[in-house]
Residue, then its C-alpha position, 0 to 999 in steps of 0.5 A: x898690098x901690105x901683109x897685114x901681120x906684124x903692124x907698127x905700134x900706134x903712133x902718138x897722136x898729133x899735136x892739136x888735133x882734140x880741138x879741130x872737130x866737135x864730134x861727140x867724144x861720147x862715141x868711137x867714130x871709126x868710120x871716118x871713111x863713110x861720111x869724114x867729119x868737118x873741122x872746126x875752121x871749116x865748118x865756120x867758114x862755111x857758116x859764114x858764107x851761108x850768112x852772107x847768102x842770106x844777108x844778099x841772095x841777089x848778089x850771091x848767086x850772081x857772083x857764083x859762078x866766077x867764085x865757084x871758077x876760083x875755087x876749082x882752080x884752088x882744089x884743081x891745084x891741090x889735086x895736079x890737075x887743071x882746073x878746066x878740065x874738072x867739075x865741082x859736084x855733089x859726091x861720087x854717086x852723081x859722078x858717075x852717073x854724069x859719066x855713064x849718062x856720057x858713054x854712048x851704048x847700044x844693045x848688046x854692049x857691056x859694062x863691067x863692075x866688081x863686086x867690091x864696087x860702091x852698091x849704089x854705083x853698081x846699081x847706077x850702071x845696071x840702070x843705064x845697062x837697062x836704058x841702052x840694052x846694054x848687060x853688067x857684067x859682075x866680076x867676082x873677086x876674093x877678098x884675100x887676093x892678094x895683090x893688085x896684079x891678080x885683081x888685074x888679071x881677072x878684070x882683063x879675063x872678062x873683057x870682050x869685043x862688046x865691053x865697053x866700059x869698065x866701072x872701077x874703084x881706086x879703093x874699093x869701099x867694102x874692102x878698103x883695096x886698090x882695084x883702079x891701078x894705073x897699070x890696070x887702066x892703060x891695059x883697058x885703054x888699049x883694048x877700047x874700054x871706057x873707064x870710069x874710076x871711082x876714087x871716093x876716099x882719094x883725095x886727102x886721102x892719098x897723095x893724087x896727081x891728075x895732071x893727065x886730066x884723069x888719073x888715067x882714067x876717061x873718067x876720075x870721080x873723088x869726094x872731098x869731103x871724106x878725107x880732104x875736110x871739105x863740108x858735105x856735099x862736095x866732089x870732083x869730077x876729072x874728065x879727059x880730054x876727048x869726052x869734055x865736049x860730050x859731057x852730059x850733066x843730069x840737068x839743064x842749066x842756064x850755064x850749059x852753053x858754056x860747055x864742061x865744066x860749067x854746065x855740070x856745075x850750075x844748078x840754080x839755088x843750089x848750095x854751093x858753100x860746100x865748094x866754096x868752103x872746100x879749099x880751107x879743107x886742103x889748106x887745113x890738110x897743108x899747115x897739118x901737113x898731109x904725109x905726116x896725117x897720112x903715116x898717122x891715119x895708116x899706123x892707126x888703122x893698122x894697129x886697130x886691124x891687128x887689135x882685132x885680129x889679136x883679140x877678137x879673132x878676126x882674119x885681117x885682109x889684104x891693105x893698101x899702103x899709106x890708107x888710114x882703112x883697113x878691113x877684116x873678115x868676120x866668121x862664117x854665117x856673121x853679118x853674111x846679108x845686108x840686114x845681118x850686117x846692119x844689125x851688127x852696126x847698130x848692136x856695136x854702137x848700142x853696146x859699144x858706142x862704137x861707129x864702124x862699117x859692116x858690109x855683107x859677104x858669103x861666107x862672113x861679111x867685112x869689117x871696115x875701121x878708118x883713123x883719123x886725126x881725132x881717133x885714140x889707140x884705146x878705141x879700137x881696143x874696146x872694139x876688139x874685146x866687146x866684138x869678141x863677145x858680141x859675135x859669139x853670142 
């Protein structure tokens, strides 16, 4: 993790970047983050795709399934990987749902998570914990922990004989840090542990190799369409070797014969130009240029995260090099319950025209900034100074 004081000044922004989005300019959207945005080119092409559906539904469908094949092999090789050995799919949630439906478990047996986990992931393993007889197992971590290695150390503290699986964040959502380390991975292989990785803001994100199939992970779960410019929905689901064959999707399909990844994949009428459009994503990130993005969004968000510290007071977190997120924690008895946190949410877009992501914490809840291509230094600057009075009030 980065000491997040004495942060480089903002970079100037890219050249190009005010025509690639149609956001409204009206709003700062500093929650990239959350749900991304679609460049302009890729939203056309996608556009194009959903016309040619509808001038032949016929023949789109039935042509579906190979095209869906090119353009996994497209977004496997953007990402190391082989494109048999991941799935297309819908976003990370349905990922690991896909995952923990293919684990057997049997009473008695444990699935540990992190309370810096995606909310509805965690609620998706006490789902299966409850079907099987299985028991969560929440592991409390601080948010100013300083480095990964003590976040390892606490998450191997809990394993027992009866753990079988571990549910983990490459990069945690509410606290924009690394959890999922390689080095935290290998350890929980040796022990017997099942890992699901959710690796929601990975791709485009952060240089990604899965050429072991998974990340090192049994199961790897990313989006695309948050930082790899991919339309909404669209994610991949990397599954290692031993458990391809035992894959279990949420639903049959006529394609399910064909074994992993095709019976994930297909689902009907379903619509698939989000995959279809995906691989204009990474083009687009490619003639940009990924690392020189990537330094961009990580300078960006860095001088946001000191503004707010500078200016509004704010404790910055612990961050994860090269990530265009950072976090800061508000002050005791702030945003510390989910209706709290909401309503600061809508209170800095009201007041500020701001879009930001709150999540709750005792003893202050978290404030998370992204940076994109299309965001400007002087909007975190009006972030800074209108929150500085709005929690304290």
């Amino acid at each position: 993790m980065t000491n997040p004081g004495n942060q480089a000044a903002a970079p100037a922004p890219l050249s190009g970047s005010s025509t690639l989005f149609g956001l409204d300019p009206g709003i700062a959207h500093l929650n990239h983050g959350s749900y991304g945005a679609v460049p302009v080119p890729v939203q056309r092409l996608q556009a194009k795709l959903r016309a040619e559906l509808e001038r032949d539904p016929d023949n789109f469908f039935q042509d579906a399934p190979d095209r869906i094949g090119r353009a996994r092999a497209e977004i496997a090789a953007a990402l190391g990987g082989h494109p048999d050995r991941l799935a297309l799919i819908t976003n990370v949630t349905e990922g690991v749902a896909v995952a923990l439906d293919s684990v057997p478990l049997a009473e008695g047996d444990r699935i540990l998570v992190t309370d810096h986990g995606y909310g509805v992931v965690t609620r998706a393993a006490e789902r299966r914990a409850a079907e099987s007889g299985a028991r969560v197992h929440c592991i409390r971590i601080s948010p100013h922990t300083p480095d990964e290695q003590a976040v390892a150390e606490r998450v191997l503290a809990a394993v027992t004989p009866r753990t079988r699986v571990a549910v983990l964040d490459l990069v945690s959502s509410p606290t924009a840090r690394a959890v999922a380390t390689p080095a935290l991975l290998a350890d929980l292989r040796a022990r017997g542990v099942t890992t699901v990785v959710d690796a929601a803001h990975a791709p485009g994100a952060l240089p990604v190799d899965l050429g072991g199939a998974a990340g090192g992970a049994d199961f790897w779960v990313g989006n695309l369409h948050k930082w790899a410019f991919a339309p909404r929905a669209a994610g991949v689901l990397a599954v290692d070797r031993p458990w391809r064959p035992r894959v279990r999707p949420l639903t049959f399909s006529w394609e399910h014969d064909r074994g992993f990844p095709w019976r994930v994949e297909w689902r009907g009428t379903f619509d698939y130009t989000p995959w279809l459009a995906a691989p204009a994503g990474f083009a687009l990130l490619d003639r940009i240029g990924a690392d020189q993005l990537r330094a961009h969004n990580d300078r960006l968000a860095a001088h946001g995260q000191q503004l707010l510290v500078e200016r509004a007071g704010l404790r910055a977190l612990p961050a994860l090099p090269g990530l265009g997120m950072r976090t800061v924690r508000l002050p005791p008895g702030v945003a510390e319950h989910e209706h709290a946190a909401k309503a600061l949410m809508v209170a800095v877009r009201r007041t500020l025209a701001t879009r930001i992501a709150v999540r709750p914490w005792q003893g202050g809840g978290i404030l998370r900034i992204s940076a994109q291509l299309y965001n400007r230094p002087e909007e975190y600057l009006r972030l800074a100074d209108g929150l500085a009075k709005l929690i304290t009030r």
